[in-house]
PASEBA-1860 file (N, C-alpha, C; in nm, 3 decimals):
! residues 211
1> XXXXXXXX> 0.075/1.378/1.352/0.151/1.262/1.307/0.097/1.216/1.172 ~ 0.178/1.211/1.048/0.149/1.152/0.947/0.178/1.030/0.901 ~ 0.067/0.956/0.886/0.080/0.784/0.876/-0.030/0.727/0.783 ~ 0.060/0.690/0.723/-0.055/0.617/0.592/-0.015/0.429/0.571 ~ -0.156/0.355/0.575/-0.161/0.229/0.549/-0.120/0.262/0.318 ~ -0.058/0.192/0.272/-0.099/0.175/0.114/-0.117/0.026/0.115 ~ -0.230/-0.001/0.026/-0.271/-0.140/0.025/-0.335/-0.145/-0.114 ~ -0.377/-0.293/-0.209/-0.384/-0.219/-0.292/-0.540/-0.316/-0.356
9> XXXXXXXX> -0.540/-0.304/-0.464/-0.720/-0.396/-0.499/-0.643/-0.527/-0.508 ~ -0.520/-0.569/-0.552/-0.492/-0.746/-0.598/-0.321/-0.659/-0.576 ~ -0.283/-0.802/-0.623/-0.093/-0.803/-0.607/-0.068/-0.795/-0.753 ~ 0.052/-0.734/-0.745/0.105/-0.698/-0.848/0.051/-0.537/-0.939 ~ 0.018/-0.452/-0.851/-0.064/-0.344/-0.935/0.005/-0.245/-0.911 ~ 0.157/-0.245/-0.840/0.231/-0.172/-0.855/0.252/-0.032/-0.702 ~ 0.162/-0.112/-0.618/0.155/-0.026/-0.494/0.279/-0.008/-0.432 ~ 0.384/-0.137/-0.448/0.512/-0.081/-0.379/0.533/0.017/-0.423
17> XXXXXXXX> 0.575/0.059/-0.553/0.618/0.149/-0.629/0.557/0.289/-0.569 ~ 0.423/0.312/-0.522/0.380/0.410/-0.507/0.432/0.427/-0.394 ~ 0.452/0.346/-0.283/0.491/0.333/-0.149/0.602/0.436/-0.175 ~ 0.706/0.372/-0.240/0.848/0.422/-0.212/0.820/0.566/-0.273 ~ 0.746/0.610/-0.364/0.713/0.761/-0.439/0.718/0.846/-0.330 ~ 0.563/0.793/-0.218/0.446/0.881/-0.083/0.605/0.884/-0.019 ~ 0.670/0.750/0.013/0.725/0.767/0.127/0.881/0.872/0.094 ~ 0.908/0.840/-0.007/1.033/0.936/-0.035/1.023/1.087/-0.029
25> XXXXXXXX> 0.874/1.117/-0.068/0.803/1.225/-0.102/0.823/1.307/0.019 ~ 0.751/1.184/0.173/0.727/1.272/0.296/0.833/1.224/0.369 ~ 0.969/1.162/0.301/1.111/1.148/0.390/1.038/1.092/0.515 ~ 0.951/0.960/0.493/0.886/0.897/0.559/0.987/0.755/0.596 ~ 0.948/0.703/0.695/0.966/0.629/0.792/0.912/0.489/0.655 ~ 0.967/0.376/0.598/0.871/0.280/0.549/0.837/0.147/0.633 ~ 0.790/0.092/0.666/0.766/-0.040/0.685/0.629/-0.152/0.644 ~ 0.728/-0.293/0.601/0.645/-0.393/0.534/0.633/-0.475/0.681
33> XXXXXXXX> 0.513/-0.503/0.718/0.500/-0.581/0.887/0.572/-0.715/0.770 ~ 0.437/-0.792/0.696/0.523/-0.916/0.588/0.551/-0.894/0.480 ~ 0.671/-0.978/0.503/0.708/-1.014/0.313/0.677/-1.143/0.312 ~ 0.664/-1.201/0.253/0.641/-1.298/0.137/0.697/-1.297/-0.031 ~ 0.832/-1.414/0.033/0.889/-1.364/-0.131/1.064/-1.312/-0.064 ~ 1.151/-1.431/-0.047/1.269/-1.344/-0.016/1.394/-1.374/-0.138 ~ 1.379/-1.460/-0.202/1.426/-1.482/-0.364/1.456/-1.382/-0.447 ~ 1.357/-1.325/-0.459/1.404/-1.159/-0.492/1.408/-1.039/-0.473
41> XXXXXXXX> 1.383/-0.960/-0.512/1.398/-0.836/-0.459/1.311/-0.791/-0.384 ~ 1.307/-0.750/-0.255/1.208/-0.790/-0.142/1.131/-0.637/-0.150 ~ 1.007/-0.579/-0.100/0.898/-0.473/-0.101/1.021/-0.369/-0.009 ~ 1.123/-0.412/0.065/1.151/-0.288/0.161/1.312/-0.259/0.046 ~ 1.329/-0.367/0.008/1.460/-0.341/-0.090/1.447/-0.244/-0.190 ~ 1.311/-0.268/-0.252/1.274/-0.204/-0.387/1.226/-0.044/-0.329 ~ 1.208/-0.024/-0.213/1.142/0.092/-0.169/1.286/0.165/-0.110 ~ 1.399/0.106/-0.037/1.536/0.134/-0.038/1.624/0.203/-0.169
49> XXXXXXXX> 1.570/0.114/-0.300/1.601/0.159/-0.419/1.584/0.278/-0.508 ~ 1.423/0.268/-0.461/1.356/0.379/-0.557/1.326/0.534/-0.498 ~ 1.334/0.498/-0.402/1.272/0.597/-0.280/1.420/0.714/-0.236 ~ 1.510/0.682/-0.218/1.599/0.753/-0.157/1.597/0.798/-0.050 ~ 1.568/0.730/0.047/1.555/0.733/0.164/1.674/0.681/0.258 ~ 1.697/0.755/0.339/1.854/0.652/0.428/1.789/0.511/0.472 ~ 1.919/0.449/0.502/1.898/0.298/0.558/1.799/0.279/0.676 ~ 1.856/0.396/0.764/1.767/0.373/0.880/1.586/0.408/0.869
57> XXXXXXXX> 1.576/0.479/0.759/1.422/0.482/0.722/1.353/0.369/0.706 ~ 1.417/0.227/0.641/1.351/0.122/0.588/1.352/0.050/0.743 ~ 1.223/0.000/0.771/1.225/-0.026/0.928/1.220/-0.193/0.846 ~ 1.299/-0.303/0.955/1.269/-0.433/1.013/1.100/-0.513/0.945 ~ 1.071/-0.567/0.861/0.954/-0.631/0.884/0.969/-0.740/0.993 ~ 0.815/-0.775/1.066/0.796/-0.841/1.131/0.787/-1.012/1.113 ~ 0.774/-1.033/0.992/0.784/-1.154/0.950/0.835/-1.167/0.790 ~ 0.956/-1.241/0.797/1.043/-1.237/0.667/0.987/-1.426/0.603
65> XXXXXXXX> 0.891/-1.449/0.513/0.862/-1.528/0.444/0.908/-1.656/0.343 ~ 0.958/-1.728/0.334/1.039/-1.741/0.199/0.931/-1.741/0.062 ~ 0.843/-1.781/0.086/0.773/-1.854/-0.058/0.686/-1.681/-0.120 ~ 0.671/-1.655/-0.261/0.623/-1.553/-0.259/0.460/-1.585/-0.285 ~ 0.386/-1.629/-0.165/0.222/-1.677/-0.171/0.197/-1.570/-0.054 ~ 0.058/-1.625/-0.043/0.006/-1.539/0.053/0.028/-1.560/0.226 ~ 0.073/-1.519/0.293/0.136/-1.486/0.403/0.112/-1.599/0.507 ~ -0.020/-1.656/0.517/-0.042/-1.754/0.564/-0.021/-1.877/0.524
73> XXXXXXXX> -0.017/-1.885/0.411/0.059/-2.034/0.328/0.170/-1.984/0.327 ~ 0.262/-1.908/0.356/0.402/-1.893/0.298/0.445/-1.934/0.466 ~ 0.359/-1.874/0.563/0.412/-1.919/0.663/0.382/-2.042/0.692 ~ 0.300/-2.135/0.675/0.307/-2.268/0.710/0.407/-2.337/0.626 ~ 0.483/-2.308/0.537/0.603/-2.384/0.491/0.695/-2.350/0.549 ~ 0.728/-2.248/0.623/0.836/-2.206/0.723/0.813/-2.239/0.806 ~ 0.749/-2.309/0.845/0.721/-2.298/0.992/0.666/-2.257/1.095 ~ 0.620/-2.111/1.066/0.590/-2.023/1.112/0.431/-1.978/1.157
81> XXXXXXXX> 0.419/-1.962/1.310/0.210/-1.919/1.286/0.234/-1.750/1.299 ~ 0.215/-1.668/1.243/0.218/-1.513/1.233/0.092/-1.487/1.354 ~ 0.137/-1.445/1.417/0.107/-1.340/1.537/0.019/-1.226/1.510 ~ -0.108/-1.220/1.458/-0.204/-1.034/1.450/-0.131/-0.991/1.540 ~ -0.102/-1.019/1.681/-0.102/-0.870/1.800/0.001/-0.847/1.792 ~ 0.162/-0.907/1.696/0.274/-0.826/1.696/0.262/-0.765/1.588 ~ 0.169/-0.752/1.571/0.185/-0.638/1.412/0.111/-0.499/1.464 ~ 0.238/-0.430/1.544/0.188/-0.317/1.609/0.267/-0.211/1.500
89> XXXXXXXX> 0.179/-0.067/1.482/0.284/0.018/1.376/0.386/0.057/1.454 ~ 0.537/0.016/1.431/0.616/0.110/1.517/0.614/0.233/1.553 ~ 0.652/0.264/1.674/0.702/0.447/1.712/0.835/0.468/1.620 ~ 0.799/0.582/1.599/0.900/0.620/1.531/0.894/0.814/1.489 ~ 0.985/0.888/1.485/0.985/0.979/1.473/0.947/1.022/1.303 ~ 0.846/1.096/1.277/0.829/1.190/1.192/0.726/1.109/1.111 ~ 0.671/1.146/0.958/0.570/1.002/0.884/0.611/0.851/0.870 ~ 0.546/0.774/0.836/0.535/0.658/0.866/0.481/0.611/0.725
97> XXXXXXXX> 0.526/0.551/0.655/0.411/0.453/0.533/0.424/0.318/0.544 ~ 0.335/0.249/0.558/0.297/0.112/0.615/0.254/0.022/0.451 ~ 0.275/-0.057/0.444/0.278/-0.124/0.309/0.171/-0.268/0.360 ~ 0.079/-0.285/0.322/0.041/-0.402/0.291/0.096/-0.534/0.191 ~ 0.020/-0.661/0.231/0.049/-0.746/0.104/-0.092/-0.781/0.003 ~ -0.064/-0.779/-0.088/-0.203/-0.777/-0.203/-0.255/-0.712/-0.172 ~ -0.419/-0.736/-0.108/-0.501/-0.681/-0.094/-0.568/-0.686/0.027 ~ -0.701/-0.635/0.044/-0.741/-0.611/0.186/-0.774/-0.765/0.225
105> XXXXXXXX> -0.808/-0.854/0.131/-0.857/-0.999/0.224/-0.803/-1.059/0.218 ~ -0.636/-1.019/0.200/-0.546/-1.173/0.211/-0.520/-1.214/0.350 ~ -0.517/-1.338/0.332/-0.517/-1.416/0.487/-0.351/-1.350/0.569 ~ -0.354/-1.323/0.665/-0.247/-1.389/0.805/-0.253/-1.492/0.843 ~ -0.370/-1.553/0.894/-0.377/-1.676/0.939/-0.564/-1.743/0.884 ~ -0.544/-1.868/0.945/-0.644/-1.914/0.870/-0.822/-1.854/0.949 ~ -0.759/-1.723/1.030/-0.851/-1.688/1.071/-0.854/-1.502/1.043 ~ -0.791/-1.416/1.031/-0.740/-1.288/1.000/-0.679/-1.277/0.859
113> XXXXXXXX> -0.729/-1.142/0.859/-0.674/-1.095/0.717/-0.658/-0.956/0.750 ~ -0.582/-0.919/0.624/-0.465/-0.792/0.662/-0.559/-0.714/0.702 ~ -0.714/-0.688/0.645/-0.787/-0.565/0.655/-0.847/-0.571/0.823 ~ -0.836/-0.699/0.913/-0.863/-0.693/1.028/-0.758/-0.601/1.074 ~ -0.652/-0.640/1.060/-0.557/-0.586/1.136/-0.538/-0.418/1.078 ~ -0.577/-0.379/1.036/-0.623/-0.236/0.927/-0.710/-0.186/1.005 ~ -0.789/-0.258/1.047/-0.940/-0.202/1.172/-0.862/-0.168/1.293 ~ -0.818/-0.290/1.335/-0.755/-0.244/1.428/-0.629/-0.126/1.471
121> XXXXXXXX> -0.576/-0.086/1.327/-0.530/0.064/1.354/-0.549/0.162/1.335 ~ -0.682/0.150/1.266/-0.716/0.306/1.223/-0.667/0.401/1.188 ~ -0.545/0.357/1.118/-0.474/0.466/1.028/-0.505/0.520/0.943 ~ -0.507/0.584/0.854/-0.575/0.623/0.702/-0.486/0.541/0.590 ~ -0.585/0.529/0.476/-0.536/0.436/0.407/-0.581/0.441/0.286 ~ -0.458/0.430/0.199/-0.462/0.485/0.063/-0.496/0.338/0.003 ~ -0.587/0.319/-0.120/-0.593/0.216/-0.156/-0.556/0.251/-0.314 ~ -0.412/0.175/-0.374/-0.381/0.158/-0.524/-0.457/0.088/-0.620
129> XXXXXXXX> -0.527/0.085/-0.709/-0.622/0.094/-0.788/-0.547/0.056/-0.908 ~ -0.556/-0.069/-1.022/-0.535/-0.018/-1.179/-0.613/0.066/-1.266 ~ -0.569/0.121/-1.350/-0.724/0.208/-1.429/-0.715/0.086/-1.562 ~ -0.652/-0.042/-1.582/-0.697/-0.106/-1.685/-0.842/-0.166/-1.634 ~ -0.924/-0.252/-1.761/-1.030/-0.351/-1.734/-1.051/-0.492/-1.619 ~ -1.167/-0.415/-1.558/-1.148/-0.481/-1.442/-1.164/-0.447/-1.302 ~ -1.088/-0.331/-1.296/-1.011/-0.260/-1.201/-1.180/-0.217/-1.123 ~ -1.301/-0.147/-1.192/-1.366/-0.075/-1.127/-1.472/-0.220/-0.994
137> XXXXXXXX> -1.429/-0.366/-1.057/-1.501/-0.421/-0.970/-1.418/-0.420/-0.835 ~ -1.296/-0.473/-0.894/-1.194/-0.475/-0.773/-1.235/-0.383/-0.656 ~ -1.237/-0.248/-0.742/-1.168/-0.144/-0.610/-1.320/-0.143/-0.585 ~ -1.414/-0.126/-0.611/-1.579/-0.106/-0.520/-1.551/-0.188/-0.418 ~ -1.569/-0.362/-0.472/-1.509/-0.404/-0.350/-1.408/-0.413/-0.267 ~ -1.287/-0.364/-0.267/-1.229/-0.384/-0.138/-1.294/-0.246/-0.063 ~ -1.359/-0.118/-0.129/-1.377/0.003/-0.035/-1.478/-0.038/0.001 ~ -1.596/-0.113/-0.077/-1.694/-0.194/0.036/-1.632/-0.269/0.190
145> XXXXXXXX> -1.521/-0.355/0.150/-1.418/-0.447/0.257/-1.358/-0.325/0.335 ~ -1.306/-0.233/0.352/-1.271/-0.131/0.464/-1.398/-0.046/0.501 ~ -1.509/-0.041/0.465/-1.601/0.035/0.550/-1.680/-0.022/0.601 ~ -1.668/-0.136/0.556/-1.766/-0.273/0.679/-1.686/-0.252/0.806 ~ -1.573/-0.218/0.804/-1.442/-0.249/0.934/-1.443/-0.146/1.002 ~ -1.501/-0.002/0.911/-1.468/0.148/0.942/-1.302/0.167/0.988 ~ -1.261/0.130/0.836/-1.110/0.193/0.811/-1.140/0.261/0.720 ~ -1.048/0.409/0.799/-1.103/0.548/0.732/-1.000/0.540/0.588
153> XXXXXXXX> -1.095/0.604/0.475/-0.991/0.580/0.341/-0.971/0.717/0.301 ~ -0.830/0.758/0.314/-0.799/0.883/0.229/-0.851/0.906/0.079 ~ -0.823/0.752/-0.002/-0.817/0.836/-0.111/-0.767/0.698/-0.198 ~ -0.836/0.686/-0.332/-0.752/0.589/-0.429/-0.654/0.652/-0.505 ~ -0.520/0.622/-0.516/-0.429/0.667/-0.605/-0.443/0.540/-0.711 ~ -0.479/0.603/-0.852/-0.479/0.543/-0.939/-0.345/0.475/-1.023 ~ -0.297/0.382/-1.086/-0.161/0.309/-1.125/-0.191/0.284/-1.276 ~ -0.125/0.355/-1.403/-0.132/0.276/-1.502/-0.190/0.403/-1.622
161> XXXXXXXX> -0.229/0.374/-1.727/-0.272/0.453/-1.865/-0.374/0.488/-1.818 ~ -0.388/0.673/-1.812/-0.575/0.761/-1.791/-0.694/0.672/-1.835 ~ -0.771/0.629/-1.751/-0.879/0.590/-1.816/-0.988/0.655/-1.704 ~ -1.050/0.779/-1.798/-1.102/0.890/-1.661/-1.245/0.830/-1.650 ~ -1.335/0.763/-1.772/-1.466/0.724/-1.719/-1.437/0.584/-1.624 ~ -1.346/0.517/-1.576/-1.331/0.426/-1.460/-1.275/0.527/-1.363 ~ -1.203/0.589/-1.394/-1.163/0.653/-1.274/-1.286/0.772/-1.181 ~ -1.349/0.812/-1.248/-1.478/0.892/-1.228/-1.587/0.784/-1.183
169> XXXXXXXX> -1.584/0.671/-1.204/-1.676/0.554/-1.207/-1.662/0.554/-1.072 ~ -1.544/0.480/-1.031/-1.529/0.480/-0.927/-1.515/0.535/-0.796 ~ -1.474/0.654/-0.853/-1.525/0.789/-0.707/-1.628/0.853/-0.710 ~ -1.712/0.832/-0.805/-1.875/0.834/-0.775/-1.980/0.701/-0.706 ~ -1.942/0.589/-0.726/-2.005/0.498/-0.678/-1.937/0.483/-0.521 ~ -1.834/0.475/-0.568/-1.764/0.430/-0.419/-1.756/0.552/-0.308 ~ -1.788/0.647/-0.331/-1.774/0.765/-0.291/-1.671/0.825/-0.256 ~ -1.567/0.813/-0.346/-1.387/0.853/-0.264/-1.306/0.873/-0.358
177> XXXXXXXX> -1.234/0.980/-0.263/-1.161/1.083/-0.333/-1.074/1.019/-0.446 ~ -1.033/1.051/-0.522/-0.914/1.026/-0.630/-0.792/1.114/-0.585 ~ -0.702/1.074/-0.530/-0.565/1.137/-0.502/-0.480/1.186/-0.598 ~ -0.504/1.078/-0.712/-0.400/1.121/-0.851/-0.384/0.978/-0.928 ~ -0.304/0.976/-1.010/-0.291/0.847/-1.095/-0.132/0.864/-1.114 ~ -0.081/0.768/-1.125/0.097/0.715/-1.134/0.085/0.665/-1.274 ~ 0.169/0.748/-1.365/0.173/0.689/-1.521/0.248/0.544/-1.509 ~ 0.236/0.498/-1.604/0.342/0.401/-1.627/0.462/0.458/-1.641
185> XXXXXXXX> 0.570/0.429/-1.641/0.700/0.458/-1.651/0.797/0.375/-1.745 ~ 0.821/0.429/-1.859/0.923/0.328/-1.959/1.032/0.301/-1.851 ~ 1.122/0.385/-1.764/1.198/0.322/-1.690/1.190/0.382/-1.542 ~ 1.151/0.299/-1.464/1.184/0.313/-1.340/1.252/0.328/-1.223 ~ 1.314/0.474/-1.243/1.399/0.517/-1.184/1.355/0.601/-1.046 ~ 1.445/0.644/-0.941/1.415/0.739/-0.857/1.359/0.826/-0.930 ~ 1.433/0.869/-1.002/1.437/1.057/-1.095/1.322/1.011/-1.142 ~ 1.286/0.928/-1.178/1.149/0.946/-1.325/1.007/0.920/-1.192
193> XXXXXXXX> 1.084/0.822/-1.103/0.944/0.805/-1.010/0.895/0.936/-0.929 ~ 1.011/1.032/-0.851/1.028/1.147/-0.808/0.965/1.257/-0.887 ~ 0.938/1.269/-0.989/0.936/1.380/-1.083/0.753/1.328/-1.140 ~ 0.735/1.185/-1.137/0.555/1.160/-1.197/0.478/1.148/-1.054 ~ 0.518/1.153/-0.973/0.445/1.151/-0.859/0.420/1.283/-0.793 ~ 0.523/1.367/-0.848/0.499/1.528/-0.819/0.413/1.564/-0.932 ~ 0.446/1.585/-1.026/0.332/1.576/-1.150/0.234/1.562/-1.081 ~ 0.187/1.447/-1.034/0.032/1.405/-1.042/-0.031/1.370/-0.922
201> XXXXXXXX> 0.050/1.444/-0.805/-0.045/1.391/-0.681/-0.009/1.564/-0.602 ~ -0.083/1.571/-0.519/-0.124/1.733/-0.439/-0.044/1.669/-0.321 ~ 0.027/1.704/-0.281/0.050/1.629/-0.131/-0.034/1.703/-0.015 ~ -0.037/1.794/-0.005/-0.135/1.902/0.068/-0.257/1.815/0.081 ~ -0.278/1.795/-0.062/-0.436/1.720/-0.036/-0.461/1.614/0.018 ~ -0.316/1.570/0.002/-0.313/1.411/-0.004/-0.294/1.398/0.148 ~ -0.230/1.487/0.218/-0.221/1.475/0.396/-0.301/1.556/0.443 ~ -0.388/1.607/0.410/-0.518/1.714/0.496/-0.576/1.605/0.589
209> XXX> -0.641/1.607/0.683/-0.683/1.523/0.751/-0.859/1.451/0.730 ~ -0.922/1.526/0.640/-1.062/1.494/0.589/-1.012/1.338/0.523 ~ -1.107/1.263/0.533/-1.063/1.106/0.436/-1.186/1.133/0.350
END
């Protein structure tokens, strides 16, 4: 069974994007457990878009948000207390890509954060990375934050312009693999996302079962 968590160092670094790449790639199954953020174009819409995947691929999230904050403040303006134990990965036939929100320590509630609930599935889990300035504190720490938990990590897929002494920085200190890097894209299309993600990622490597 092939199933991958993508989660990423902070929000906004472009991990949906990779989501819909992996998941179009392995005619994967997607699901966002939360959104946060229904104003615009929502993480399962944009992965509907880019991905080419049928309708029935984009699974149901478990909690639909309005405000685009972090999951636990977005749900106390709704109303809402978010549940850890319904955030089970669905069954579902064939791969699976599971999307986080931000990063590994954003809250669910004022007691859990996504990377608990990450422990608790032991899926493998790709963590998206920027290669701009910055990026190498980020990602040490969150791969410090999943191996305190022992959530097994495939692999950082890198997002953004080559910058190989951070990218080498970081899979020497942190000790983990580099999967590939996602250029920027003047336009973001299926075709252009389809075509740089084959470019630059092994899928073989990328689903072997070693993390």
């Amino acid at each position: 069974m092939i199933r991958f968590v993508v989660t990423g160092t902070d929000t906004g670094i472009g991990k949906t994007v990779f989501a819909a790449a992996l998941a179009g790639a392995l005619n994967a199954r997607y699901w966002k457990p939360v959104q946060s953020g229904l104003e615009d174009e929502t993480d399962s819409e944009a992965v509907a878009r880019l991905s080419g995947l049928p309708a029935d691929h984009i699974l149901p999230e478990a909690y639909r948000l309005s405000a685009p904050l972090s999951p636990h403040l977005s749900a106390r303006l709704d109303g809402v207390e978010i549940d850890p134990a319904r955030l089970e990965p669905p069954a579902c036939a064939g791969p699976l890509v599971i999307e986080g929100a931000g990063g590994m320590l954003v809250p669910l509630t004022k007691n859990t954060v996504f990377a608990d609930v990450f422990a608790r599935w032991r899926i493998p889990l790709i963590l998206c990375a920027r290669t701009s300035l910055g990026t190498i504190n980020h990602t040490l720490l969150s791969i410090e934050a999943l191996r305190s938990r022992d959530i097994p990590l495939r692999g950082v897929a890198f997002i953004g312009a080559e910058n190989t002494d951070t990218q080498a920085t970081i899979a020497s200190i942190g000790q983990a693999r580099v999967l590939g890097r996602l250029p920027v894209l003047e336009s973001v299309t299926r075709e252009n996302l389809s075509r740089a993600f084959r470019e630059n990622f092994d899928m073989a490597s990328l689903i072997e079962a070693r993390a």
